[in-house]
C-alpha positions as CSV (number, residue, x, y, z in Angstrom):
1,X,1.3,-7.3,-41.2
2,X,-2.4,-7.0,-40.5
3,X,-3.4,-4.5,-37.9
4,X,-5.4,-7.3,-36.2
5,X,-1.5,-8.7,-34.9
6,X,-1.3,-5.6,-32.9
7,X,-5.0,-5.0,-31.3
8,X,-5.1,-8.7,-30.7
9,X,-1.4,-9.1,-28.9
10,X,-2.0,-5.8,-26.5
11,X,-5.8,-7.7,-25.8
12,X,-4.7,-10.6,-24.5
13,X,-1.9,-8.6,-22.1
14,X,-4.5,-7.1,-21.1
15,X,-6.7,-9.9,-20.4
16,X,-3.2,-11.6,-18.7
17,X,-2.8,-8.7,-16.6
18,X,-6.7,-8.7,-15.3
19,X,-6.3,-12.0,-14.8
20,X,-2.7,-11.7,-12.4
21,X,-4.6,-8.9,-10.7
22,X,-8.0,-10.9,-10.0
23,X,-5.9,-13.7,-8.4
24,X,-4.0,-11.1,-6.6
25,X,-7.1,-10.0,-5.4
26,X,-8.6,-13.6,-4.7
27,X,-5.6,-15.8,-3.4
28,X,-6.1,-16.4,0.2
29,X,-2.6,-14.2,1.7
30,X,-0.6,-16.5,4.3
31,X,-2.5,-16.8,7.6
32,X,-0.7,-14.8,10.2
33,X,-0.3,-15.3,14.1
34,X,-2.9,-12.4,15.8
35,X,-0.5,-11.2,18.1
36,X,-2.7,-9.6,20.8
37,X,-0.4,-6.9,21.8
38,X,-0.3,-5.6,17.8
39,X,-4.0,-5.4,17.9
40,X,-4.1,-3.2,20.9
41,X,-1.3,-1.2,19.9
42,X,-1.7,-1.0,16.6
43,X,-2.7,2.5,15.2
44,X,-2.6,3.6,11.3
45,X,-0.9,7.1,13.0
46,X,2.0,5.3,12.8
47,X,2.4,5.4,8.8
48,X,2.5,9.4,8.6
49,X,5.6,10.3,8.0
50,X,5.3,8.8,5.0
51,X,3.5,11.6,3.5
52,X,6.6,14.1,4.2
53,X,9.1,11.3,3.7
54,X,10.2,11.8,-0.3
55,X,8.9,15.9,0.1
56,X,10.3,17.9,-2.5
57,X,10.8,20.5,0.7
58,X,13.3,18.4,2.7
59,X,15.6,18.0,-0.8
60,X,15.4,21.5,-1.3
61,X,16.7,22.3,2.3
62,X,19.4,19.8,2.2
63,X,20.2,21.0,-1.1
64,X,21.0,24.7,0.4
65,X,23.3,23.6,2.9
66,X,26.8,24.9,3.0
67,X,29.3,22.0,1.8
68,X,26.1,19.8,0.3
69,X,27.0,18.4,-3.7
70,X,25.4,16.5,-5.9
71,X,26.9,13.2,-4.5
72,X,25.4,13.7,-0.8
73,X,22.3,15.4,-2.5
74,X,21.7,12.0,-3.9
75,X,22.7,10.0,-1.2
76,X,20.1,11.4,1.3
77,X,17.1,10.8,-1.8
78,X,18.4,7.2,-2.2
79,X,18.2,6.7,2.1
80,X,15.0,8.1,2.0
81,X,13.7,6.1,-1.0
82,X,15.0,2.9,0.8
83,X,13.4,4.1,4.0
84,X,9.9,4.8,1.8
85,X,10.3,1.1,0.5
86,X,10.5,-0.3,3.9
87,X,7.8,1.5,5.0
88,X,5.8,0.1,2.6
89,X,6.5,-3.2,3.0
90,X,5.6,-2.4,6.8
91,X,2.5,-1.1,5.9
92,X,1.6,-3.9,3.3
93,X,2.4,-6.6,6.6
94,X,-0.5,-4.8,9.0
95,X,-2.7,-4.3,6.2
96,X,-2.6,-7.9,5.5
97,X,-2.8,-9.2,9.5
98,X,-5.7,-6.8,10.1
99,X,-7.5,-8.6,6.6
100,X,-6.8,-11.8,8.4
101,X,-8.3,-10.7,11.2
102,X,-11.5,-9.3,9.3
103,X,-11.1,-12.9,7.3
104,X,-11.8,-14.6,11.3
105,X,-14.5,-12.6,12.0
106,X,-16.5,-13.8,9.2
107,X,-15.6,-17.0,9.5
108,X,-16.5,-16.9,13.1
109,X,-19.8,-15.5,12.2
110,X,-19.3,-12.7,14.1
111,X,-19.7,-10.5,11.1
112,X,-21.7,-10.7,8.0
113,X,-21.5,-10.5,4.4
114,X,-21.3,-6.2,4.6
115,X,-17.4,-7.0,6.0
116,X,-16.4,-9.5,3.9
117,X,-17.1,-7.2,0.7
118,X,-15.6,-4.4,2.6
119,X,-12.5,-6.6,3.2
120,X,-12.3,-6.9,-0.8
121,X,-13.0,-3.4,-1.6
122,X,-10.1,-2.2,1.0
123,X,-7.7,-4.9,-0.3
124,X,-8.6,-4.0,-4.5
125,X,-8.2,0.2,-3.0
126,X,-4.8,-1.1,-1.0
127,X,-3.5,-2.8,-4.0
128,X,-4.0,-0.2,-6.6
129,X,-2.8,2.6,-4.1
130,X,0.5,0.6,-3.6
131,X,0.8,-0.4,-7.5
132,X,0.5,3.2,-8.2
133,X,2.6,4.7,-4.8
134,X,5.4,2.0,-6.4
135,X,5.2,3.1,-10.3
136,X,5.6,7.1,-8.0
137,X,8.6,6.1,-6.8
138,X,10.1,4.7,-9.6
139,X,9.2,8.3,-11.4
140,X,10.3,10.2,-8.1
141,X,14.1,8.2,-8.2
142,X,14.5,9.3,-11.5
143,X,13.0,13.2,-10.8
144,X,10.3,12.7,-13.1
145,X,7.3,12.2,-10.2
146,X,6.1,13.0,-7.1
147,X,5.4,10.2,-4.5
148,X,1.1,10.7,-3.3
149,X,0.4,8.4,-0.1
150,X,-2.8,9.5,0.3
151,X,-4.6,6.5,-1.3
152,X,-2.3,4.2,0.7
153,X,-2.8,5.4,3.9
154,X,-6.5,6.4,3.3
155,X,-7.2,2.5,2.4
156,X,-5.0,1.3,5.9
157,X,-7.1,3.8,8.0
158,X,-10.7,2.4,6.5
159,X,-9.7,-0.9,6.7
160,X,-8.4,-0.2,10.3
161,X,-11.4,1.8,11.4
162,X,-13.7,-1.0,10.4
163,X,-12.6,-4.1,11.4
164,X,-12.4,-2.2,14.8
165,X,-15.3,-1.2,14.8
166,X,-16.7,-4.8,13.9
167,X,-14.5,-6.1,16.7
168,X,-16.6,-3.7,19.0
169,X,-19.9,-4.4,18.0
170,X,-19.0,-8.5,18.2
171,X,-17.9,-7.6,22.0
């Protein structure tokens, strides 16, 4: 077999795979209902437990107690995983409704072109952040990983912080 087969099969999933993420990236995201009470109570404080959430620190603990085996060691990592997951999927929800909302205000005109490029910079930073806190997990439920947020929640905040901060200035 030529070594051509190879180079040229692992090219063009590559080339697939660019192309999945660039429409990813590109697809408009299913418009959303503002709900004015979630923008003025919404705060990205609300994802930080997160960062403790699959801490080695908490397994260890649990894993002293008196009368704790393998079987309820595990249990408590797979709740907590679960709870992880759904906290992502939480966070994934705002992150789109506040795009949406960043998507109005230039479609409005009450923003320029600077926020609609920020709006795709924070969505590529969101996506990779919750590609990679997803592949974490996957290595964290099988002990070989830990589980970094930082990314995540650092893209939420930005995003946050500056479609507020448009929303002020269009005041």
């Amino acid at each position: 077999m030529s070594p051509l087969v190879p180079i040229a099969g692992a090219s063009l999933l590559l080339l697939l795979l660019l192309c999945w993420l660039l429409g990813r990236l590109i697809r408009t995201r299913r418009v959303f209902e503002i709900d004015l009470a979630w923008w003025n109570s919404f705060s990205p404080e609300r994802y930080k437990p997160i960062a403790r959430l699959l801490s080695e620190q908490d397994f260890n603990y649990i894993a002293g107690l008196a009368g704790c085996d393998r079987r309820m060691a595990a249990k408590f990592r797979s709740r907590r995983v679960k709870l992880m997951r759904q906290y992502l999927r939480e966070m994934s929800a705002d992150f789109d409704k506040l795009q949406a909302i960043g998507q109005l205000m230039v479609e409005a005109g009450t923003a320029g072109r600077e926020l609609r490029e920020l709006l795709f910079e924070r969505r590529l930073r969101f996506t990779l952040a919750m590609w990679s806190a997803q592949m974490q997990i996957a290595g964290f439920r099988a002990g070989l990983s830990r589980v970094d947020t930082t990314g995540l929640v650092g893209a939420l905040n930005g995003l946050a912080a500056s479609v507020r901060q448009q929303s002020l200035s269009a005041a």
